[in-house]
C-alpha positions as YAML, in Angstrom:
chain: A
units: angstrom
residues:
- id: 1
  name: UNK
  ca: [0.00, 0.00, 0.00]
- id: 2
  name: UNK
  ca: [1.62, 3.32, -1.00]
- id: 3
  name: UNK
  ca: [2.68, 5.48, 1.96]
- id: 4
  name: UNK
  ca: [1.13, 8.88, 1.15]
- id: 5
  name: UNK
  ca: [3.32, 11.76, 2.85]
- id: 6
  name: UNK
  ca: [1.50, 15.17, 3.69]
- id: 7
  name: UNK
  ca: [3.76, 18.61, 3.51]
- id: 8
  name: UNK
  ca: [2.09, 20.23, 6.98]
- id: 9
  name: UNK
  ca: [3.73, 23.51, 5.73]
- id: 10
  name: UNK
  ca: [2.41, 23.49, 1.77]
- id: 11
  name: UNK
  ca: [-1.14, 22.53, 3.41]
- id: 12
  name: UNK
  ca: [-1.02, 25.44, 5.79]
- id: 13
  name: UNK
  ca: [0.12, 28.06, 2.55]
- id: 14
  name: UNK
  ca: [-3.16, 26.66, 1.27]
- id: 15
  name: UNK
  ca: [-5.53, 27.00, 4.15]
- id: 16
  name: UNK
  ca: [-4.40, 29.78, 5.92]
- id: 17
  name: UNK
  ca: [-6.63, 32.50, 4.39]
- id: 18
  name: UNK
  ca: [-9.58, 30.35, 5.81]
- id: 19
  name: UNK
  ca: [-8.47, 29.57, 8.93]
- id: 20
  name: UNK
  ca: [-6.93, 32.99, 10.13]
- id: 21
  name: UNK
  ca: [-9.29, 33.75, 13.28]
- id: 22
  name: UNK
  ca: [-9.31, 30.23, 15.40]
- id: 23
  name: UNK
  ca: [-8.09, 28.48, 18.50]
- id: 24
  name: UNK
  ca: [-6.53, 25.65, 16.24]
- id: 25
  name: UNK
  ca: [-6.29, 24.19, 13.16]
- id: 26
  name: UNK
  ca: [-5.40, 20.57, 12.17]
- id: 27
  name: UNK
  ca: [-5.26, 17.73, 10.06]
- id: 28
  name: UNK
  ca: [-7.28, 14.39, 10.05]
- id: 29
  name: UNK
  ca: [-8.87, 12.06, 8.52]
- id: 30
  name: UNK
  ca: [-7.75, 8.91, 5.85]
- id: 31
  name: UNK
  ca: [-4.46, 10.42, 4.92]
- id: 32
  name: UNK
  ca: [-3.05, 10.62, 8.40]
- id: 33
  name: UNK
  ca: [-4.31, 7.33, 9.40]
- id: 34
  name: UNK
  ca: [-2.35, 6.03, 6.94]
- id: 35
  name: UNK
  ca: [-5.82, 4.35, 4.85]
- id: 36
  name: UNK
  ca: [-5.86, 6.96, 2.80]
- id: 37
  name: UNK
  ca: [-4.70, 7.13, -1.08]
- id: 38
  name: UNK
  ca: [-3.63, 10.23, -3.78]
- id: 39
  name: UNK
  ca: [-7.71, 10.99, -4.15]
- id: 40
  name: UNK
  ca: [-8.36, 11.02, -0.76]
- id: 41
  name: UNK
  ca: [-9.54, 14.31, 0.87]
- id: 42
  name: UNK
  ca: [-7.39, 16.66, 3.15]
- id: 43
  name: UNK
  ca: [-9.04, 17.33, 5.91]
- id: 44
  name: UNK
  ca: [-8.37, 19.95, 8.00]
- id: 45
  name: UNK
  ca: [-10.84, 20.85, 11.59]
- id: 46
  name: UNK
  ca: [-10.71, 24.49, 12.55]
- id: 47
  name: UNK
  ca: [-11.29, 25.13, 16.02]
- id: 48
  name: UNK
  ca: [-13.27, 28.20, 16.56]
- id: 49
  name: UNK
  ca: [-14.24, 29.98, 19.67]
- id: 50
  name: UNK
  ca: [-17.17, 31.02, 17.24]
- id: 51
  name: UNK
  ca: [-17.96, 29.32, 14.64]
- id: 52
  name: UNK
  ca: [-18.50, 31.25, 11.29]
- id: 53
  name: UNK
  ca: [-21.50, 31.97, 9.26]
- id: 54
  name: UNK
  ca: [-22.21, 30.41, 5.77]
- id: 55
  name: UNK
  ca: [-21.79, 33.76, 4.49]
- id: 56
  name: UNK
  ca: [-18.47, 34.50, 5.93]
- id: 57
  name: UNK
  ca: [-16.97, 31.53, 4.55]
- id: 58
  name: UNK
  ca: [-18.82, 32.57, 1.19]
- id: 59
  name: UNK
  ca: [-17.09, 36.18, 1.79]
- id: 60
  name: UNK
  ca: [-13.43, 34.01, 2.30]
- id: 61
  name: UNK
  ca: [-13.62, 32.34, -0.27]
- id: 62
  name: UNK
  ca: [-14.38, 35.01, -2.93]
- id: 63
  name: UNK
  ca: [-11.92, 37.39, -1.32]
- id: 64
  name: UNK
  ca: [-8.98, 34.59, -0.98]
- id: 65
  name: UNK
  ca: [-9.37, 31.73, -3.91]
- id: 66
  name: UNK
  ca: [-11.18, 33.68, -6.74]
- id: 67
  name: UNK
  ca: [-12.16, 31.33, -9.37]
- id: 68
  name: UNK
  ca: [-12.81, 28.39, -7.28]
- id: 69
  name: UNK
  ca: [-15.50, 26.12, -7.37]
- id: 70
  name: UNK
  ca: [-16.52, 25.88, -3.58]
- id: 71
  name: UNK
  ca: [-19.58, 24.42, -1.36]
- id: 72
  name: UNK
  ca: [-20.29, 25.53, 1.89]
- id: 73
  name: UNK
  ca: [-23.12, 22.49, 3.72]
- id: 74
  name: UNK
  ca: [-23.90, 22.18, 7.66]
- id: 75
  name: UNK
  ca: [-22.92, 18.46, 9.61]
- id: 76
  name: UNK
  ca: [-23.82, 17.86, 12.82]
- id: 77
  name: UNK
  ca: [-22.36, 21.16, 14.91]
- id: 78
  name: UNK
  ca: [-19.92, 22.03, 12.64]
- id: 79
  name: UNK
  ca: [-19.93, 24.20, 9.05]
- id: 80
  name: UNK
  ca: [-17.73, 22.44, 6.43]
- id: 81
  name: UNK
  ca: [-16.16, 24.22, 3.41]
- id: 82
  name: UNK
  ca: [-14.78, 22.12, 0.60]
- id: 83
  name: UNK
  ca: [-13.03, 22.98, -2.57]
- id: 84
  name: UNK
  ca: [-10.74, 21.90, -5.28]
- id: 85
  name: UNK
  ca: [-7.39, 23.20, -5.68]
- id: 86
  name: UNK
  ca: [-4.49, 22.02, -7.86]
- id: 87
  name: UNK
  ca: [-6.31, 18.72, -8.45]
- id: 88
  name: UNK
  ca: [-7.16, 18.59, -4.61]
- id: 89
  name: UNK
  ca: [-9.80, 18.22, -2.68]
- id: 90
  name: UNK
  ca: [-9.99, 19.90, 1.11]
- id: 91
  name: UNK
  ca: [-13.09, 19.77, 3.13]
- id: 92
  name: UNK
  ca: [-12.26, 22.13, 5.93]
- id: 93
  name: UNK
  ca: [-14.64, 21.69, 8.88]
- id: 94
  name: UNK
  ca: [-15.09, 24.84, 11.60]
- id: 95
  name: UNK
  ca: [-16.12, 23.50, 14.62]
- id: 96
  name: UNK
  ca: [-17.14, 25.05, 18.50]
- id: 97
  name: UNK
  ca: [-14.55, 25.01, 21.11]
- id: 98
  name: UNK
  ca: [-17.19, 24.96, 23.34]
- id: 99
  name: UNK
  ca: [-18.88, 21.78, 22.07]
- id: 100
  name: UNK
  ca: [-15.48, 19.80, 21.66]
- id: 101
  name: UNK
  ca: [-14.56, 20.13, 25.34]
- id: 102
  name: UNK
  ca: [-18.46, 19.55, 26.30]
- id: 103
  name: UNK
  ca: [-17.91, 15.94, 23.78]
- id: 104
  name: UNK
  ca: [-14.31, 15.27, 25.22]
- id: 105
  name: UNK
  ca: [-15.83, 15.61, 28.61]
- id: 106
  name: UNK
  ca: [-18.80, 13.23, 27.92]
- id: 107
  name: UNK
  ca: [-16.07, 10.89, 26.90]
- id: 108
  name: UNK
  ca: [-14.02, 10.93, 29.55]
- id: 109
  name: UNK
  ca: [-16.76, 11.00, 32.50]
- id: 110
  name: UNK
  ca: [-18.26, 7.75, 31.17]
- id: 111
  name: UNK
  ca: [-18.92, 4.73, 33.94]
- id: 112
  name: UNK
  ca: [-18.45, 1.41, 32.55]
- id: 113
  name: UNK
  ca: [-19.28, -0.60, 35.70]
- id: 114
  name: UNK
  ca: [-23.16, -0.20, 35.01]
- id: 115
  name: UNK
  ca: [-24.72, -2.67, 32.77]
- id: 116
  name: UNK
  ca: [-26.87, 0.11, 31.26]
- id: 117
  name: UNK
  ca: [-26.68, 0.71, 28.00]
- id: 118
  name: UNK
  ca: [-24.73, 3.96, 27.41]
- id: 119
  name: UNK
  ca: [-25.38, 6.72, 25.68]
- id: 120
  name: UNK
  ca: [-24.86, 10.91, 25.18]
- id: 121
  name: UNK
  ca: [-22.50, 9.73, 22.64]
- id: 122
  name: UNK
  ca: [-23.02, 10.60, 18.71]
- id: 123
  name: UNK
  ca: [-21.54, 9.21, 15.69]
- id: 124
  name: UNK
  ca: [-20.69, 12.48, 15.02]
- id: 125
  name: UNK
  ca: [-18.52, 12.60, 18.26]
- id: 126
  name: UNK
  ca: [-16.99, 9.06, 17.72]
- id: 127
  name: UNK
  ca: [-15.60, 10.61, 14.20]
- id: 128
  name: UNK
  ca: [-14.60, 13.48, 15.25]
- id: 129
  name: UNK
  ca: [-12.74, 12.44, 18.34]
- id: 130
  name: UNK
  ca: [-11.83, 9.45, 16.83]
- id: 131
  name: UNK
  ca: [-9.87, 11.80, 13.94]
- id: 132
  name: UNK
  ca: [-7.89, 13.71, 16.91]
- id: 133
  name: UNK
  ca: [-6.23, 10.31, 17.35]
- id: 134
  name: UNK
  ca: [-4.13, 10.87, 14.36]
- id: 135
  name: UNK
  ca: [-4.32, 14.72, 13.75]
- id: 136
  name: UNK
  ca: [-1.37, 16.77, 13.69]
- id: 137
  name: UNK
  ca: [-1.96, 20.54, 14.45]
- id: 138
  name: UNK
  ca: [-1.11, 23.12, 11.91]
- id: 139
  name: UNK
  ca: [-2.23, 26.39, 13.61]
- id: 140
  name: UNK
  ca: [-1.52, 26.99, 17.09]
- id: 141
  name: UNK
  ca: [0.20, 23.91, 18.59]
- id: 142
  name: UNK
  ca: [0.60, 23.88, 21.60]
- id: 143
  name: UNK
  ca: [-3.43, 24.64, 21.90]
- id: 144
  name: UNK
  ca: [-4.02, 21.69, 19.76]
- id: 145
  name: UNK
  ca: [-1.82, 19.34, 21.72]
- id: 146
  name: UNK
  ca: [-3.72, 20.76, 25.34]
- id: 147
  name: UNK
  ca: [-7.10, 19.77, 23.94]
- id: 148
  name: UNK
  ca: [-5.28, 16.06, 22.51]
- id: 149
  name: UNK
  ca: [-3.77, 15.32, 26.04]
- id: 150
  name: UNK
  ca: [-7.71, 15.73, 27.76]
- id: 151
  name: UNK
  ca: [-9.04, 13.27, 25.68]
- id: 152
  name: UNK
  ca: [-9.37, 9.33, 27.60]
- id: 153
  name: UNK
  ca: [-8.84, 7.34, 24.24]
- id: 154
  name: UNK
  ca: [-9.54, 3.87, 25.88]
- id: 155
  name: UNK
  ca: [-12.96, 5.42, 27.07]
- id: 156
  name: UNK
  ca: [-13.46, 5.62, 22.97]
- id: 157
  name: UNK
  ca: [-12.75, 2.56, 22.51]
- id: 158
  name: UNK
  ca: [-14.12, 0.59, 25.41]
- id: 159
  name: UNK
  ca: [-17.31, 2.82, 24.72]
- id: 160
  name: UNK
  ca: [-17.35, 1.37, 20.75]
- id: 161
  name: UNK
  ca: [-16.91, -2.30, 21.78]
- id: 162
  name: UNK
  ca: [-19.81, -2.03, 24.37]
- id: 163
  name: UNK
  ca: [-22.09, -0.21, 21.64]
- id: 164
  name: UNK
  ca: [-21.21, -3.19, 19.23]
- id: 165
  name: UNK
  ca: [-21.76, -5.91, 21.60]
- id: 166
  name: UNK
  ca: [-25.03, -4.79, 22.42]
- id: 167
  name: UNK
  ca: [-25.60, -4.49, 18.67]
- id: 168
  name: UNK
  ca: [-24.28, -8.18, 18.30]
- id: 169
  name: UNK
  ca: [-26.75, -9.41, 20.89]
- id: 170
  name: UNK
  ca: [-29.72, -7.51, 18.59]
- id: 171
  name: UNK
  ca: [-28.43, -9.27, 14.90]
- id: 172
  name: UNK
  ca: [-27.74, -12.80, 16.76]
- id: 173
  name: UNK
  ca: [-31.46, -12.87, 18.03]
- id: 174
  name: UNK
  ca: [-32.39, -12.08, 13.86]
- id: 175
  name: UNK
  ca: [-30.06, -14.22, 13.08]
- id: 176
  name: UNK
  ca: [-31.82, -17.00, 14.63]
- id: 177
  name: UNK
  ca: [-35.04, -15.88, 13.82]
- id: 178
  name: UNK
  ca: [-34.49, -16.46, 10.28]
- id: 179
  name: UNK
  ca: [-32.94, -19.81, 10.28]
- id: 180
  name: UNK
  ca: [-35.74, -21.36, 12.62]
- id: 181
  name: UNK
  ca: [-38.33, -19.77, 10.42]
- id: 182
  name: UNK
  ca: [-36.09, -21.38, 7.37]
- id: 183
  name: UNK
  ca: [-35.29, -17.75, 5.90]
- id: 184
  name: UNK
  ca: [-32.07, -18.88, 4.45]
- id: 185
  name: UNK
  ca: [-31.45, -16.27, 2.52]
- id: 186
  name: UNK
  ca: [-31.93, -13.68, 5.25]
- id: 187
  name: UNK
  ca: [-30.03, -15.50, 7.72]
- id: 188
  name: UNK
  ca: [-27.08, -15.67, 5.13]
- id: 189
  name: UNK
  ca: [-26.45, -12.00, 4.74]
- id: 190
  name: UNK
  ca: [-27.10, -11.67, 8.49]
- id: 191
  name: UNK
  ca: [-23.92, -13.89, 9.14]
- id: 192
  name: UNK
  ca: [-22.02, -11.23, 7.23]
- id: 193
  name: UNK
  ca: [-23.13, -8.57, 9.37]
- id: 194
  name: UNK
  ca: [-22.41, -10.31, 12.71]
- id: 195
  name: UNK
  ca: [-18.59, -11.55, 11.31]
- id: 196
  name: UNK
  ca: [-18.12, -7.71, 11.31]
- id: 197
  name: UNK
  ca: [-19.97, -6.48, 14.34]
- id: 198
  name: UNK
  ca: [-17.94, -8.74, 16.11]
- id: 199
  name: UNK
  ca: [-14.81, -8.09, 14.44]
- id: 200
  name: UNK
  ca: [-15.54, -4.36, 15.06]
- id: 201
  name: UNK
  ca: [-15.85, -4.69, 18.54]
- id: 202
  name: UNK
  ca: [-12.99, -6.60, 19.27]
- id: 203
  name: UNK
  ca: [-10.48, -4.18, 17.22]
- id: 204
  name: UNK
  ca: [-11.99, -1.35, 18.70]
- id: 205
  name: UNK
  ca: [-10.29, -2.53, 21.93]
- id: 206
  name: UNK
  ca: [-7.23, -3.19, 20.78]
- id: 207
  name: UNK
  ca: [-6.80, 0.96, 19.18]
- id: 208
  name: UNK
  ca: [-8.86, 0.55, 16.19]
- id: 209
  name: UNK
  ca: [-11.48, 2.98, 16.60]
- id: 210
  name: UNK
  ca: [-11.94, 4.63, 13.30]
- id: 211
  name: UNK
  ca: [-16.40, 3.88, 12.71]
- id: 212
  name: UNK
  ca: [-15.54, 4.18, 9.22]
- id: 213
  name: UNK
  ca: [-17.25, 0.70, 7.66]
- id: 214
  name: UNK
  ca: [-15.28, 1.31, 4.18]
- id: 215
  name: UNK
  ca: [-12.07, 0.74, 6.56]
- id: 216
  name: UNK
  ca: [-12.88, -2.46, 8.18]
- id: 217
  name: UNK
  ca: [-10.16, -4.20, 5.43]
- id: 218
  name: UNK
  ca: [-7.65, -1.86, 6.44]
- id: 219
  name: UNK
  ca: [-8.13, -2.08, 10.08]
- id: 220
  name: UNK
  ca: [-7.84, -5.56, 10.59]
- id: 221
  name: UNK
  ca: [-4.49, -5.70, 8.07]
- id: 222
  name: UNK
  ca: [-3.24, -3.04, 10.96]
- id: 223
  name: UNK
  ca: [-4.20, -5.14, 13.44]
- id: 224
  name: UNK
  ca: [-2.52, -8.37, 12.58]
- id: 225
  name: UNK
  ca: [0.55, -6.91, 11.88]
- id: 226
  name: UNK
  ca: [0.67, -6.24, 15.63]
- id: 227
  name: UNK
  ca: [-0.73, -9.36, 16.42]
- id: 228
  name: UNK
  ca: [1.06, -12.21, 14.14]
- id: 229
  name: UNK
  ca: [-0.61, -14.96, 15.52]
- id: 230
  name: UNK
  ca: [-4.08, -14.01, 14.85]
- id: 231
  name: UNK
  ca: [-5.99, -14.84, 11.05]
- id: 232
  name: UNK
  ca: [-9.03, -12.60, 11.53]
- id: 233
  name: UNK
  ca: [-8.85, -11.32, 8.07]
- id: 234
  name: UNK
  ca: [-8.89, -14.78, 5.77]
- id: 235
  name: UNK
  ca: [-11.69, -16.02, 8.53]
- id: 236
  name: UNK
  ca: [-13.29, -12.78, 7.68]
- id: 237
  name: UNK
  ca: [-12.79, -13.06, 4.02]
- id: 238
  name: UNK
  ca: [-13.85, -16.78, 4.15]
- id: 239
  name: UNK
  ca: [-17.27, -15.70, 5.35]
- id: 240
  name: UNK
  ca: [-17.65, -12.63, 2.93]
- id: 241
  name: UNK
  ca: [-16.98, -15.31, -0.14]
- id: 242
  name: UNK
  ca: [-18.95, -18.09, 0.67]
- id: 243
  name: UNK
  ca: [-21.76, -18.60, -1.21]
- id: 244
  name: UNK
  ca: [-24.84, -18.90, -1.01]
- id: 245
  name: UNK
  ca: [-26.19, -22.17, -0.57]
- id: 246
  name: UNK
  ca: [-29.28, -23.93, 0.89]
- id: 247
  name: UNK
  ca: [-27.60, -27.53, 1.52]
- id: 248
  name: UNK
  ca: [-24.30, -26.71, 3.04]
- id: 249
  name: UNK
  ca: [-25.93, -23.58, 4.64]
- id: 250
  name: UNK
  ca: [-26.26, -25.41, 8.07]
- id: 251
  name: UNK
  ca: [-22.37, -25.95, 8.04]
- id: 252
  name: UNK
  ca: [-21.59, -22.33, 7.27]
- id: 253
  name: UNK
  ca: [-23.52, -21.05, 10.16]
- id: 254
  name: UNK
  ca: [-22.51, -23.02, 12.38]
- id: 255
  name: UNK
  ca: [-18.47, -22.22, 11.36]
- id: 256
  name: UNK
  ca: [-19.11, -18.65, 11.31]
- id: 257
  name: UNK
  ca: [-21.11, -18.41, 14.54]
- id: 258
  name: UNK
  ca: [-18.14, -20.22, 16.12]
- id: 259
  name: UNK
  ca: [-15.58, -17.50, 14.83]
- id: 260
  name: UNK
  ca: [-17.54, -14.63, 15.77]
- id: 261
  name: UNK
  ca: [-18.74, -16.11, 19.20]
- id: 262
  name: UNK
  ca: [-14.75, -16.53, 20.06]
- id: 263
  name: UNK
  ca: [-14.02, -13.20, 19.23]
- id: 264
  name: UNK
  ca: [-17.38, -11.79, 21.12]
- id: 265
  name: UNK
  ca: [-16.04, -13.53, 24.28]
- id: 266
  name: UNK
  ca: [-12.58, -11.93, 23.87]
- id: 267
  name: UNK
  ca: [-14.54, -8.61, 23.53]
- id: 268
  name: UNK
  ca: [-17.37, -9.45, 26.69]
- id: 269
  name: UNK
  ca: [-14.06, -10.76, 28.93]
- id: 270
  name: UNK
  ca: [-12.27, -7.24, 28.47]
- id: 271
  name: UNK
  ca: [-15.60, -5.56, 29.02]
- id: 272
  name: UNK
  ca: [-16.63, -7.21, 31.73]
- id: 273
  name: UNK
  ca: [-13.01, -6.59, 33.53]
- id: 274
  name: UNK
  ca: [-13.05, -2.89, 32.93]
- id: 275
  name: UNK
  ca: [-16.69, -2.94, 34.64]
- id: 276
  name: UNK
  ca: [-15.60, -4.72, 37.83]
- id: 277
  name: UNK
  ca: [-12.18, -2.67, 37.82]
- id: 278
  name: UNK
  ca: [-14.77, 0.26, 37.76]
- id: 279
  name: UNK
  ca: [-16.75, -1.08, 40.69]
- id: 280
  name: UNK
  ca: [-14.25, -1.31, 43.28]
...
């Protein structure tokens, strides 16, 4: 997989008309995970003590990169600019000061020693501070690397393999549904989707916390390389290429249930630890 190198400094030259009035500025996203490729996006997070209007951005824009072709849209708490320039594409996404701390402190002050499901946690918030991970700051450092050191990642990622469990418990009661009722087909694709709940889950404990499905590939190759003993992604490929087929359909379940009902152990074991460390 090609290595794809981003020049912090030529970035910066690029961005820095739009990103002139903030508390920080970085980078995230696919390139500086290392998943990303030559088309992927730049993305750069702007925090802002206020975040700015459509119109100001519109105003930037005319005033900074005349002759670009530009869209301004509105995500969850945040106002994202994105625009083409020298065969690039940057999506540059102002966000509230404010809000980050109030999602970084929902984060950190969750209790893990309750069985009860949790929640106050978006999938916006798992993105975004899922991207801080990886970021590197371009404005303002040593403001960027203050709000980094706050943030509890293992709360992230025990707080991902709890949501998936749960989920796992949901598509395993479907999943039997639709065999006893002899709904083959059903019960087939449901397989698929438990193999990667469960995979999910289990990386998400061991770092991988990215929610991005289009990534799952990428995060398990990561993962094994860590962990040389494990074969998670031919099982998981295995289960993804098996067709479908009514007589040997028994077989495959049962094979695939076994895989993902291993690694859902793992996952419950390590959940179930952090609850009772919790407790005392």
């Amino acid at each position: 997989m090609e290595n794809i190198i981003l020049d912090q400094k030529e970035i910066h030259r690029f961005v820095s008309p739009l990103i002139s009035s903030c508390k920080t500025a970085y980078m995230a996203g696919s390139k500086m995970e290392g998943f990303g490729n030559k088309t992927s996006d730049i993305d750069v997070f702007v925090v802002c003590e206020k975040v700015p209007t459509a119109e100001h951005l519109i105003k930037l824009m005319e005033h900074n990169k005349e002759g670009i072709n530009f869209g301004v849209s509105f995500e969850e708490n945040s106002v994202v600019l994105n625009f083409i320039e020298k065969n690039q594409r940057y999506d540059i996404s102002y966000i509230s000061y404010e809000l980050l701390m109030v999602t970084i402190k929902k984060l950190n002050e969750i209790q893990f020693s309750s069985n009860d499901r949790i929640t106050g946690i978006s999938k916006y918030d798992v993105d975004l501070l899922h991207r801080l991970r990886y970021a590197k700051p371009i404005v303002n450092d040593h403001d960027f690397w203050e709000i980094k050191s706050q943030i509890i990642f293992s709360n992230l990622e025990y707080f991902l393999a709890t949501y998936h469990s749960n989920r796992y418990s949901a598509v395993l009661e479907d999943l039997q549904g639709a065999y006893q009722s002899k709904d083959y087909g059903t019960a087939f694709f449901l397989i698929r989707q438990i193999c990667e709940i469960a995979i999910t889950a289990n990386l998400a404990l061991n770092g991988e916390t990215n929610p991005g499905n289009k990534w799952i590939y990428r995060k398990i190759e990561r993962y094994q390389r860590s962990h040389k003993n494990e074969d998670i992604l031919n099982r998981y490929m295995q289960i993804h290429n098996q067709p479908f087929n009514v007589e040997n359909f028994r077989k495959h379940l049962v094979e695939s249930l076994k895989f993902c009902q291993e690694l859902n152990e793992k996952t419950q074991t390590l959940i179930k630890s952090r609850q009772e460390k919790e407790s005392k």
